[in-house]
N, C-alpha and C positions, 0 to 999 in steps of 0.2 A: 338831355334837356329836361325829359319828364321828371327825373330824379332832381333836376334841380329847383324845377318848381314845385314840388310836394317838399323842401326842407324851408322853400319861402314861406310857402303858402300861410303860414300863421302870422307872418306880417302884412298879407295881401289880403284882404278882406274880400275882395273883387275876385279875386282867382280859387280862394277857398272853396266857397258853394259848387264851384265848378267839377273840381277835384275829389273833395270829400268820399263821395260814395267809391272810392278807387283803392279807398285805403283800408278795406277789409277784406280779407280775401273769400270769405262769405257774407252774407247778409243778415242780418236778424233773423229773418224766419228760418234760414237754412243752419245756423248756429244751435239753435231753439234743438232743430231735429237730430242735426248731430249731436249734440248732447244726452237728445232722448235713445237715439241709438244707440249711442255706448251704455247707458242706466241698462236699454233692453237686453243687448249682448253679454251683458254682465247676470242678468236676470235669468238669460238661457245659459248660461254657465253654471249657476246656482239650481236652477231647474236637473240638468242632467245628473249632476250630485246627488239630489237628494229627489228623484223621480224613484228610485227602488225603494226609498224609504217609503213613502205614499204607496207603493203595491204589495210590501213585502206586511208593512202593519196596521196602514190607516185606513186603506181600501183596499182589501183584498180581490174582492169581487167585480173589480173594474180594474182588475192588473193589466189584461190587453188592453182596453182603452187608455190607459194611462200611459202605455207605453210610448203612444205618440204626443205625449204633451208637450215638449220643445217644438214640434210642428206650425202649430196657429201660432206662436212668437216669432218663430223663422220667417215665415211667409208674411207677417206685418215689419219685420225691419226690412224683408224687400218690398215692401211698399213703400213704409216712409221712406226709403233710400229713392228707389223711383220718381215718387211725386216732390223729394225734395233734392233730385239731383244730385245724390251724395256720391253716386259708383262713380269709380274711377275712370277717366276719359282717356281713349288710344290706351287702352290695356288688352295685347293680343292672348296673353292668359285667360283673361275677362272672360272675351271671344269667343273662345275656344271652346271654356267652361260651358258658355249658355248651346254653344254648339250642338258638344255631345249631349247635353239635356237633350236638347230636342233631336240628335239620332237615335238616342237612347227609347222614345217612345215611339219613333217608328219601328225600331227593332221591337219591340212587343208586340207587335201589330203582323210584324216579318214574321216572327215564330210563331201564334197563332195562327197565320195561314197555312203552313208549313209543317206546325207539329199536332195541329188540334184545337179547337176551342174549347175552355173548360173554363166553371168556376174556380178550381184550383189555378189554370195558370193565370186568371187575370188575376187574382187575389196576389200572386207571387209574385209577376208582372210588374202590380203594383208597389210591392213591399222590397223588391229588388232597386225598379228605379230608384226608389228614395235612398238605398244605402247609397248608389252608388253617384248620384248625380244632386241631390236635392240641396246637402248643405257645399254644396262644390263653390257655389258665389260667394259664399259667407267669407270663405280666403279673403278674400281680395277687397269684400268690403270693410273688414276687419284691417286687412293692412291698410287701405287708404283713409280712416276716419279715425283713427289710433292713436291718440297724439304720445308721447312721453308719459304724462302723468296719469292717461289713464290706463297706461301699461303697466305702473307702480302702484296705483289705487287694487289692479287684478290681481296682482304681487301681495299687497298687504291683506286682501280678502282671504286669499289661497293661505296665507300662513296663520290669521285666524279660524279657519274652519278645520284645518289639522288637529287643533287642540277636541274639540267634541267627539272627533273622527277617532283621534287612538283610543279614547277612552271606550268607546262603541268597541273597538276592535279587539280592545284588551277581556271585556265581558264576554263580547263571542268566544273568544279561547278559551277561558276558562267555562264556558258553559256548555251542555253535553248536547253533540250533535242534532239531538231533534229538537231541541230548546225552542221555543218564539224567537229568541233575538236572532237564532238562527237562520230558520226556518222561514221566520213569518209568522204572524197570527191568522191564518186561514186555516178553520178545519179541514177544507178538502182537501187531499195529500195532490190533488192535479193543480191547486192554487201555490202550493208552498215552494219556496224557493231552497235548493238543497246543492251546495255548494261541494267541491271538490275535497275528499278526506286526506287530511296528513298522515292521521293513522287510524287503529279501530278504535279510539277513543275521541278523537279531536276532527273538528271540520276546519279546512283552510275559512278565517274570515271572510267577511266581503265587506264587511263595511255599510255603510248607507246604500250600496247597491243591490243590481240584481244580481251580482255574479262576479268573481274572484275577476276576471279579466276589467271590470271596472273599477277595483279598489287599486290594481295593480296600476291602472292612467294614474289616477289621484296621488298616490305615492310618488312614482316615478316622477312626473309634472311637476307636484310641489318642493319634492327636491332638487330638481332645475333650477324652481325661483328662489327658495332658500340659498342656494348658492351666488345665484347675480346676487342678490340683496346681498349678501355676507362682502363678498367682493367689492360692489358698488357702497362708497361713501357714503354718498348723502341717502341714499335710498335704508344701508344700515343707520343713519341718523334718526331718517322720521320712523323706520318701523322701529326702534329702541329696542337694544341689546337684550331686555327682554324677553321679548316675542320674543324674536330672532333665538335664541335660547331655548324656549317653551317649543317654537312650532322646530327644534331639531331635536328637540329629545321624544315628541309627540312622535316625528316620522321614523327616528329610530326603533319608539316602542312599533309602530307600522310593518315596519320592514322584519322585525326579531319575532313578529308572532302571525307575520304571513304566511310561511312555509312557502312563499312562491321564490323558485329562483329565477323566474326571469323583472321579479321589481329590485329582484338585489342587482341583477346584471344592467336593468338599466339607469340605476341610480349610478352603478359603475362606472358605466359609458357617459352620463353626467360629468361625473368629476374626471374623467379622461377630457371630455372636453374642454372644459377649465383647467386643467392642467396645458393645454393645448395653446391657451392666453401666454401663458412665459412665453413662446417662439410668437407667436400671430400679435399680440396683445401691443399695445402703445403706452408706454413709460414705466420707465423703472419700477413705481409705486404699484400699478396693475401687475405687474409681472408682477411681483412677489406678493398680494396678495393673493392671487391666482396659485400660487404656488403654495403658499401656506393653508390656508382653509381647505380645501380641498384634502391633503395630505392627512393635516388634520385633525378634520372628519373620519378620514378612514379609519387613524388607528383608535379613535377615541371609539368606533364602531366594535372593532376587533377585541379591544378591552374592556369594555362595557358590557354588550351584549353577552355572554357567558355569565358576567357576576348577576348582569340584574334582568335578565329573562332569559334562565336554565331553562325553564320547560320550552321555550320557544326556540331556543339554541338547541336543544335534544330533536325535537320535530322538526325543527327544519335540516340538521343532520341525515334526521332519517327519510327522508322526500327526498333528498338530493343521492343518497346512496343509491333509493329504491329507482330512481331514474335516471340514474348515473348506467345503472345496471341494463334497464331496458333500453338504451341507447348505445350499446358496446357496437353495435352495426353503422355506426354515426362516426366519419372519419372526423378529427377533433371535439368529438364529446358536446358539448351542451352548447361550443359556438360552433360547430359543425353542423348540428339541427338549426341553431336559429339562422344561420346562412343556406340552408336546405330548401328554404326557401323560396330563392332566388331562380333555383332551376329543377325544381319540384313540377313546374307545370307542364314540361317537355313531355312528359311523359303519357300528355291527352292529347299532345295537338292533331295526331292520326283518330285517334278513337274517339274524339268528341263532333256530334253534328257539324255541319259547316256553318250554323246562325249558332250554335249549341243547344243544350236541352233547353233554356230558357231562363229570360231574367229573373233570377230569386232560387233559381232550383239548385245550385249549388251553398244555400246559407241554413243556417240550423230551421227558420222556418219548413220547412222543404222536407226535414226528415222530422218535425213535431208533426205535419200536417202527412206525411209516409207517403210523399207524390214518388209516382213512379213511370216510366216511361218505356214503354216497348219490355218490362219488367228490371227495369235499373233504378235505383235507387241514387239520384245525380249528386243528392246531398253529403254522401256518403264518398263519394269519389275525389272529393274536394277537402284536405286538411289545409291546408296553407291559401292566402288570399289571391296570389299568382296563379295558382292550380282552376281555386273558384271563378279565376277571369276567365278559362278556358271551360267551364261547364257554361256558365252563365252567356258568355257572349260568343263563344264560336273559337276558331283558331286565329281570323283575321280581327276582327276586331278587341278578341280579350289579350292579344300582343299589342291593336294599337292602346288600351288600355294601359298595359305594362309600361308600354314606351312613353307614356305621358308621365304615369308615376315616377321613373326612372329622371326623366329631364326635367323636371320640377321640382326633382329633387338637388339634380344638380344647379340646376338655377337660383335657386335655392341659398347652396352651399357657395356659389360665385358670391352671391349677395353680402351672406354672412361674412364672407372674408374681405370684401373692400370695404365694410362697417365695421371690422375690427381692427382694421390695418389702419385704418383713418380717426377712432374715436377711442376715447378710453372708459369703455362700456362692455361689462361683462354679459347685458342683457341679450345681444344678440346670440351671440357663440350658444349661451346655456339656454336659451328657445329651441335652438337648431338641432342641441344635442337630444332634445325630448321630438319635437313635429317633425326633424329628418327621418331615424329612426324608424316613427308610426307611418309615415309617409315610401319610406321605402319598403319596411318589414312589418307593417303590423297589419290587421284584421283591418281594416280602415272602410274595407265594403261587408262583411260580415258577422262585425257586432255593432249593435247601437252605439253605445256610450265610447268606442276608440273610435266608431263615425263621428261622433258628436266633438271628441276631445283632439281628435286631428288636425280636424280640418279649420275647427278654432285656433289649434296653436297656432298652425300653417299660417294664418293671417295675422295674429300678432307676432311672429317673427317677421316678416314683409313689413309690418308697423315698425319695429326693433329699428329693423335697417334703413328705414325711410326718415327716422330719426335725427334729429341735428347732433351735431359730433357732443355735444355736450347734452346729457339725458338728463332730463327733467325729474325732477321726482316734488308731488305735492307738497305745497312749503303752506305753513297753518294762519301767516298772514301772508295774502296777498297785495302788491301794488300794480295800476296801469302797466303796460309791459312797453316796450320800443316798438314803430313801424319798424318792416321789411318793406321797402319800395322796390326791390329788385325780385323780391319774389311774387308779385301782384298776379302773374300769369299763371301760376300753380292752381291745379284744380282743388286741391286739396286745403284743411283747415292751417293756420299760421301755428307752426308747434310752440309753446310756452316754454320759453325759459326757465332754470331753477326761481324763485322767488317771484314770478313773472305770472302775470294772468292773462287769459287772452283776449282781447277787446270783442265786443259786442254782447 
């Protein structure tokens, strides 16, 4: 009956005023703030990028305070989200998430009774909960205020900033290990930033970061979204063959003068998963572009990189041999480590405290700062992030830890496959293949910038999938878009259709 008086209503003059305010599924001011929230998300995305640059060259002298500069942007989108009602309603993820925040601070409070009061553990205390709990909301509000287009706007930014990125990368190689572009501009040697060696001549790049495990997000990520876009029609339309073009030969130069083999492996497991669209995918046309691009890429990789970056083919040869080598104890070789760490952390649940050493004393702070406890060195007992959940939080609670990582992942991965089985959208599938991944296997509590780039994907894949079977991508003239009167009850914003704007 409602639905049939909202198609009258424009010949009812009398019934309109009535109805009206029903027919957005936000209101002005709360549109206004959603809007501002994604500009801001988008801003703390830009922020972690290039946050090493600001410490590595323009401020050296405020490198730790800079360190937490995504912080005051984080904690104002959960305000405006707050005050403008944006988080997502009857979300027991949500729940859960602000849960463990707040067990997460009583447990600080549990260890310092328990192991000691110091300025060292509250300073750690402190810098632990934030790894491990702080950007945790961001998921969710990220997935629920996300609409289509501004998942393609994140798309099209990511594959302009590739292009500045390889150039930056390609100097680093070619420039001699203690160089500035390297190093940094700080004369202190305790200020500069001094990346992993390929060989005794060459430093692995880092890029605009502070450190090889952040240029290794950027790469891997942006070959993710290179890949939707390539697949995805309209999305290759508006970003023009072009770019598309430019930000793959940028990520290629990226990847041939890394010397990291886990960005080559996981751009891999990228195109594995786009490959994975031919079986999952929905119509002919998605399958086989899924199948083609992908394919490819690979070999255009294979035969490329040796003619047109030898020195970078030669050093990444030789990293991979040299650690080919020191892995001969690793049953499967380099996916037998990167799966080692699945069950890496069995091996503290007896020997670690029962609250553990404490929050943050298993992360590189912890051995910069040489805490030590009862003469153990905790930071030090923790390689893998499974491992660190059992210095940091105990046996009981760094397994309940594991166990949420594990089902959120697979939650996850349900999501992504009834949004592929239903839509013909590559965007999900290749989010999944990069935030599954970090989310299952990566440092996700132990480095800033995979905290920072996880837990963001994390929520724009949740946006992916929340998506209407047909995905948006910004079209350059806009028209009025159609009501949804059927969806009036959704907490969330009305997603735009291709060529479509969203009222208010």
């Amino acid at each position: 009956m409602f639905d049939v008086l909202l198609h009258m209503s424009p010949n009812m003059p009398l019934i309109a005023p009535l109805i009206a305010p029903l027919n957005a599924p936000l209101n002005a001011p709360q549109e206004r703030a959603r809007r501002r929230l994604v500009r801001l998300v988008l801003l703390i995305y830009v922020v972690v990028i290039f946050e090493g640059a600001l410490r590595k060259w323009l401020l050296p002298e405020f490198s730790q305070v800079l360190f937490f500069l995504r912080d005051p942007f984080l904690l104002y989108a959960y305000v405006l989200a707050t005050r403008h009602r944006l988080w997502p309603r009857r979300s027991a993820w949500l729940s859960l998430a602000w849960g463990m925040a707040a067990l997460g601070v009583l447990l600080v409070f549990l260890q310092a009774a328990s192991g000691g009061v110091s300025d060292t553990r509250w300073l750690l205390g402190a810098y632990g909960w934030r790894g491990y709990f702080m950007a945790l909301p961001l998921a969710w509000l990220v997935g629920a205020q996300f609409n289509p287009a501004d998942l393609w706007r994140l798309v099209r930014l990511t594959l302009w900033l590739t292009l500045p990125v390889a150039v930056l990368v390609a100097v680093q190689f070619s420039s001699p290990m203690d160089a500035a572009i390297n190093v940094g501009s700080a004369s202190d040697t305790d200020l500069q930033f001094r990346g992993v060696g390929l060989n005794v001549e060459r430093t692995r790049p880092m890029g605009p970061f502070a450190s090889g495990a952040g240029q290794q997000q950027f790469v891997a990520a942006a070959f993710a979204l290179l890949l939707a876009a390539c697949i995805t029609p309209a999305a290759r339309r508006r970003a023009g063959v072009l770019l598309l073009a430019l930000s793959a030969c940028a990520l290629l130069a990226c990847a041939a003068f890394s010397g990291s083999r886990g960005t080559v492996l996981q751009c891999a497991l990228s195109a594995a998963f786009a490959l994975g669209l031919v079986a999952l995918g929905r119509g002919a046309a998605l399958k086989a572009r899924a199948l083609a691009w992908p394919l490819g890429m690979a070999v255009a990789a294979v035969v490329l990189v040796p003619v047109l970056f030898p020195a970078g083919f030669a050093a990444f040869l030789e990293r991979w041999t040299s650690a080919s080598a020191a892995e001969a104890n690793f049953t499967g070789g380099v996916l037998g480590r990167a799966l080692f760490g699945l069950v890496d952390f069995t091996r503290l649940i007896d020997d670690v405290p029962a609250l553990g050493y404490g929050l943050g004393y298993g992360g590189n702070a912890s051995i910069t700062l040489g805490a030590r406890i009862d003469g153990v060195m905790p930071g030090k007992l923790a390689e893998t992030d499974f491992a660190r959940h059992m210095v940091d939080l105990g046996p009981v609670f760094g397994l309940g830890y594991i166990v949420f990582r594990v089902a959120l992942t697979c939650w996850l991965a349900a999501r992504v496959w009834r949004a592929t089985r239903q839509s013909a959208s590559a965007l999900p599938m290749l989010l999944f293949s990069y935030a599954g991944y970090v989310l299952l296997l990566g440092q996700i509590t132990g480095q800033g910038t995979i905290n920072s780039y996880g837990w963001l994907f994390v929520g724009l894949c949740i946006a992916a999938t929340r998506a209407p079977l047909r995905q948006a991508v910004p079209a350059r003239r806009r028209t009025p878009g159609p009501l949804y009167p059927h969806r009036l009850h959704t907490p969330y914003p009305m997603p735009a259709l291709a060529g479509t704007a969203r009222p208010g």
